[in-house]
C-alpha positions as CSV (number, residue, x, y, z in Angstrom):
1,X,36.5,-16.5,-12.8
2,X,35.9,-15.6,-9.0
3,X,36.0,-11.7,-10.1
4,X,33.2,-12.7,-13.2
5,X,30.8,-14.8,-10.7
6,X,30.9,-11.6,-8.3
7,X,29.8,-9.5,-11.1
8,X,27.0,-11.9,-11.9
9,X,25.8,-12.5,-8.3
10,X,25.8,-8.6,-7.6
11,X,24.1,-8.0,-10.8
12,X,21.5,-10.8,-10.2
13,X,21.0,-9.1,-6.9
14,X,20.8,-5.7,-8.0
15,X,18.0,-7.1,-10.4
16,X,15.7,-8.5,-7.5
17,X,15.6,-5.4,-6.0
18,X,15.0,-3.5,-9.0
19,X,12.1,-5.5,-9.8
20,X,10.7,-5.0,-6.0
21,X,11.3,-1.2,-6.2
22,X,9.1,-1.5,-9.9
23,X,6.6,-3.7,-8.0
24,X,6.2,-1.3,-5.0
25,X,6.1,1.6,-7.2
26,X,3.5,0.1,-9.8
27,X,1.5,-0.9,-7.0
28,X,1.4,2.3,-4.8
29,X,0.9,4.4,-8.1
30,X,-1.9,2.0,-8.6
31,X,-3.5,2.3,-5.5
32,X,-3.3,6.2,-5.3
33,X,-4.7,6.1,-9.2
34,X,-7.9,3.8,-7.7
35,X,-8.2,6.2,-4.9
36,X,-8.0,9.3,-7.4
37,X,-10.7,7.5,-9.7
38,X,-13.0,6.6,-6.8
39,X,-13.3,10.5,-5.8
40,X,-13.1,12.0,-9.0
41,X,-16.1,9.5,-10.0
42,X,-18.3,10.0,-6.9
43,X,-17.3,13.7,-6.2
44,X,-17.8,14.8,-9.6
45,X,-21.1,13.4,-10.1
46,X,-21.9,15.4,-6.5
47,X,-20.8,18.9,-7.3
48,X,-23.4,20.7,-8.4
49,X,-24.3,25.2,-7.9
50,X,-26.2,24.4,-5.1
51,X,-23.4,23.1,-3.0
52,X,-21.9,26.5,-2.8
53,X,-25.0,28.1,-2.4
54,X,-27.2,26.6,-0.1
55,X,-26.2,25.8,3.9
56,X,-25.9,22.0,4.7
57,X,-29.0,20.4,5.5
58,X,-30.4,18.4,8.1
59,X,-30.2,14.7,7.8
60,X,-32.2,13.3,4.8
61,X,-32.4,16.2,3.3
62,X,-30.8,18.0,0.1
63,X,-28.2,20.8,0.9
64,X,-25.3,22.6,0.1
65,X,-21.6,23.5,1.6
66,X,-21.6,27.0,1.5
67,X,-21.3,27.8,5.9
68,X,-18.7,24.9,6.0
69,X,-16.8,25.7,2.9
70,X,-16.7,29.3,4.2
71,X,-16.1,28.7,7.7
72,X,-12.8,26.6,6.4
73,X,-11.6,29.0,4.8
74,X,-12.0,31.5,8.1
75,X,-10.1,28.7,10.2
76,X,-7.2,28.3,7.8
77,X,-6.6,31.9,7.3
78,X,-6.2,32.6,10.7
79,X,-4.2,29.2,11.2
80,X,-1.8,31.2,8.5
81,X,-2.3,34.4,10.0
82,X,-1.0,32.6,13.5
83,X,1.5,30.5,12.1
84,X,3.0,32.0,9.5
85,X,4.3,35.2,10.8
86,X,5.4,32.7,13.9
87,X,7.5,30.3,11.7
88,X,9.4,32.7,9.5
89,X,10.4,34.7,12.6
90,X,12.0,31.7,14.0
91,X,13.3,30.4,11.0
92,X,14.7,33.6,9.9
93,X,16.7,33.4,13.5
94,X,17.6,29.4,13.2
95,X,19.2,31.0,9.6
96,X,20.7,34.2,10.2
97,X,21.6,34.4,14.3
98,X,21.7,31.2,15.7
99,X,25.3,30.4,14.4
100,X,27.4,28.8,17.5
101,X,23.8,28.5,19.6
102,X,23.0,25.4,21.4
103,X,19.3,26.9,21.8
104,X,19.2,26.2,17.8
105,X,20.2,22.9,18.4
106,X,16.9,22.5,20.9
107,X,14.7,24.4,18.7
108,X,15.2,21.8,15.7
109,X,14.8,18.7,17.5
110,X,11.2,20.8,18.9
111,X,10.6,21.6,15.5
112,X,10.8,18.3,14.2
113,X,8.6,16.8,16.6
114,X,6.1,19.7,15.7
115,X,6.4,18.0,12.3
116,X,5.7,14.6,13.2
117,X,3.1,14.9,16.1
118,X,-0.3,13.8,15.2
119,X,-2.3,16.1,14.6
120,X,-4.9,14.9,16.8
121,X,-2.4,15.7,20.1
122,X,-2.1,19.5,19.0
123,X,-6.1,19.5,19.0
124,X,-6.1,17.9,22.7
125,X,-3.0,20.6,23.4
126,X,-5.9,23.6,22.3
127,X,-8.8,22.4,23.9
128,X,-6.9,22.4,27.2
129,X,-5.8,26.1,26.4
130,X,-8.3,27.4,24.7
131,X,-11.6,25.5,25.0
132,X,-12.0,24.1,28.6
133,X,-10.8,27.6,30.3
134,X,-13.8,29.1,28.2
135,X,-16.3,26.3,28.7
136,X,-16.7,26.3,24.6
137,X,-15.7,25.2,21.4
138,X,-15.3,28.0,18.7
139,X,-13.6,29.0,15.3
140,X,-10.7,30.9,17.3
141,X,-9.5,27.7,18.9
142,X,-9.7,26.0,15.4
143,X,-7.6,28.3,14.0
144,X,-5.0,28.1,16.9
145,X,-5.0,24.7,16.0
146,X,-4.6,24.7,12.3
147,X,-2.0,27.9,13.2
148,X,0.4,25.2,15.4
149,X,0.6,22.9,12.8
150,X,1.7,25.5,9.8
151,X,4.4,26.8,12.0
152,X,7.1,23.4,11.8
153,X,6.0,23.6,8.3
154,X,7.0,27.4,7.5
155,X,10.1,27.2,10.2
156,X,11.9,24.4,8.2
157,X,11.1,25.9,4.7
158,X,12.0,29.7,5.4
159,X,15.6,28.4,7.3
160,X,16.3,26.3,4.1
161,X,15.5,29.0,1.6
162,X,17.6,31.6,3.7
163,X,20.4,29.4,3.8
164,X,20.6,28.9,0.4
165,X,21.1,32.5,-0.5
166,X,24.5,33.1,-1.3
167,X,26.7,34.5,1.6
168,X,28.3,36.9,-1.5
169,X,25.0,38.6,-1.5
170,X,25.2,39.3,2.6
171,X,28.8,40.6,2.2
172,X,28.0,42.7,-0.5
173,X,24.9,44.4,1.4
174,X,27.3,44.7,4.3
175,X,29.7,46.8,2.6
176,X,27.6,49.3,1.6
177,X,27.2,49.5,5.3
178,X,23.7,48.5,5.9
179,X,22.9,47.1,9.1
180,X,22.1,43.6,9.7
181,X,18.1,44.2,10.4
182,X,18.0,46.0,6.8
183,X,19.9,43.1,4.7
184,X,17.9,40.5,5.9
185,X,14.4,42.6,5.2
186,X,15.6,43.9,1.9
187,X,18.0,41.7,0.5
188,X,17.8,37.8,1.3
189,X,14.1,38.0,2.2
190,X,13.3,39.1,-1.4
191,X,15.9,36.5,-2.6
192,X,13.8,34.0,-0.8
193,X,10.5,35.3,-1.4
194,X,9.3,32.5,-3.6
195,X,10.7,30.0,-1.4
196,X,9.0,30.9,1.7
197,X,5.6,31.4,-0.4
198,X,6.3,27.9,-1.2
199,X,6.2,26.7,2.2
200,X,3.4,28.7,3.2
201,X,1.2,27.0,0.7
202,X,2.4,23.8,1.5
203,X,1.4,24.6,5.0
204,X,-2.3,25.3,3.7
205,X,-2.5,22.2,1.7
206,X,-1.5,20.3,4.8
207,X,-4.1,22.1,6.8
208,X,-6.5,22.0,4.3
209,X,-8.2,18.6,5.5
210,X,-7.0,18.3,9.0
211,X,-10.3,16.5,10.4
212,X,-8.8,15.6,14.4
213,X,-7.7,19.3,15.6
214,X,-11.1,20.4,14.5
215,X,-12.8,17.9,16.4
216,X,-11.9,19.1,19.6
217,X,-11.7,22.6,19.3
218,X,-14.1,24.1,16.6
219,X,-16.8,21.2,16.2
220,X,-19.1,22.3,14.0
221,X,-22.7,24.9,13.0
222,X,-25.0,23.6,11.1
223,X,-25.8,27.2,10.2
224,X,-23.9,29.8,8.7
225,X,-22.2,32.1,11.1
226,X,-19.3,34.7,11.1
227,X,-19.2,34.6,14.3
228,X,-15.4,32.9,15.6
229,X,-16.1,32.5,19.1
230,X,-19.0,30.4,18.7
231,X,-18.1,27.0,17.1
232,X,-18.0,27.6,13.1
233,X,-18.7,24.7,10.6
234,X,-15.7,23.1,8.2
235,X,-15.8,21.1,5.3
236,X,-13.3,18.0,7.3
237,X,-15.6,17.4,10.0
238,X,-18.8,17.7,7.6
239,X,-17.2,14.8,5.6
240,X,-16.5,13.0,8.2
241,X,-20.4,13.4,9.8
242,X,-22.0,13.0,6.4
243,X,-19.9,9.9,5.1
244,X,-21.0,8.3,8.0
245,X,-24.8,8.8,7.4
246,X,-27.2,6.0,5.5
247,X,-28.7,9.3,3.5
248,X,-27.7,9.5,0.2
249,X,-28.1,13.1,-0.1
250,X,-25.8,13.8,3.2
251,X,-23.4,11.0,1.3
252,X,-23.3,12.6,-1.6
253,X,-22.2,15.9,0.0
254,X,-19.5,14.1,1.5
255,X,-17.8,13.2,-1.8
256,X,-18.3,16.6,-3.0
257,X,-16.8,18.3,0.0
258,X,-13.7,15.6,-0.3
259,X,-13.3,16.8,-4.2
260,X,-13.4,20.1,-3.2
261,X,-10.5,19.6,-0.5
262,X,-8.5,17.4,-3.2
263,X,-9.0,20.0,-6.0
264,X,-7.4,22.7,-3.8
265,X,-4.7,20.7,-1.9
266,X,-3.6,19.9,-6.1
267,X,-3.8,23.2,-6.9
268,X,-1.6,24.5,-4.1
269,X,0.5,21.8,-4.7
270,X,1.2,22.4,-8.7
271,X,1.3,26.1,-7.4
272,X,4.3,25.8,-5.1
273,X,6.1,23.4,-7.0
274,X,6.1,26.3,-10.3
275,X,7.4,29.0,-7.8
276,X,9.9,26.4,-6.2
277,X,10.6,25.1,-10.2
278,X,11.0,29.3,-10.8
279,X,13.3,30.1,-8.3
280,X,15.6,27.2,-9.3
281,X,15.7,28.5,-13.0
């Protein structure tokens, strides 16, 4: 009897919480389907040709996205182009030669603090370095900041995906006598190519609508410019400027730049997760 009232008790308990998990799940799916709807409804409705065509206007007044749209896309490739390169390189080392290092022990622990800082510190962190000495905010120091934040990203993915080539493959390489340099560029890289493609997209889509970095360190143009040591508009802080405004027009930009930054964060997303889904089969 003891033994049968246990088995009821645990499975009463086991119940609760399975009706708590389905109540937080039903409600956080719920609440990300109501934000979904909301932007899909107003941001839909908002796109229109102009938007990519015309420059963004002054308050009031009807507009496009086309300076901030391209000047995000000038910040976040040199935030790839800076931390990119950056994180394989030291996850390729965490991977293949820290083995029996304490450094790799310290680098981690950095790592993961990289990963968890707000993103608004690394902005104060480049306006100390690279705005104040200079006495102005440009695209350059943007990009710096975006580039800091993709490197934790990329570090963690590339040491995963290296480690989970098989050490077979390495001793086989070795054999044939090729030096270690040569295996690693050759061999496990391509082994891992998809995996550390993976990571750098992930690393865009989580630049992708960084707002707080930008705010102290490109700012923004209200004009189009090419020019990345002058300060470059971007679609984050034009949503946040224009969502704030009692303009319809300006408001309805905002939603359109937010759909725009949602589309491509999905995108990238259901991108990666085919390579990652490719390189499992």
């Amino acid at each position: 009897m003891k033994d049968v009232s246990k088995y009821r008790g645990r499975a009463a308990t086991s119940s609760v919480w399975m009706a708590l998990s389905v109540a937080a799940t039903v409600l956080g799916l719920g609440m990300l389907c109501l934000i979904l709807g909301s932007l899909l409804w107003n941001g839909l409705t908002s796109l229109s040709p102009r938007v990519f065509t015309e420059m963004t206007p002054p308050p009031g007044s009807a507009g496009g996205l086309l300076n901030a749209i391209v000047g995000s896309l000038m910040m976040t490739a040199l935030g790839v182009l800076v931390g990119a390169p950056l994180g394989i390189m030291a996850g390729t080392w965490l991977a293949e030669y820290s083995a029996g290092s304490r450094l790799a022990g310290v680098v981690r622990f950095i790592n993961d603090i990289l990963l968890s800082a707000p993103s608004i510190v690394i902005g104060l962190f480049i306006y100390t370095i690279a705005v104040e000495p200079v006495g102005r905010f440009s695209g350059i120091a943007g990009g710096l900041a975006l580039g800091v934040i993709v490197i934790p990203v990329v570090l963690r993915t590339t040491e995963d995906m290296l480690r989970l080539v098989p050490t077979a493959l390495r001793e086989a390489s070795y054999a044939l006598g090729m030096p270690r340099s040569l295996v690693i560029r050759k061999v496990i890289y391509s082994a891992a190519r998809s995996g550390i493609v993976t990571g750098i997209l992930l690393a865009v889509a989580r630049i992708s609508g960084e707002t707080a970095p930008l705010l102290f360190t490109a700012l923004n143009n209200q004009f189009f410019s090419w020019d990345m040591t002058r300060p470059v508009a971007n679609l984050p802080y034009v949503i946040f400027q224009f969502a704030s405004s009692p303009y319809k027009d300006s408001q309805s930009l905002a939603w359109a730049g937010a759909i725009i930054i949602t589309m491509t964060v999905l995108v990238l997303s259901v991108t990666a997760r085919s390579l990652s889904s490719s390189r499992t089969s």
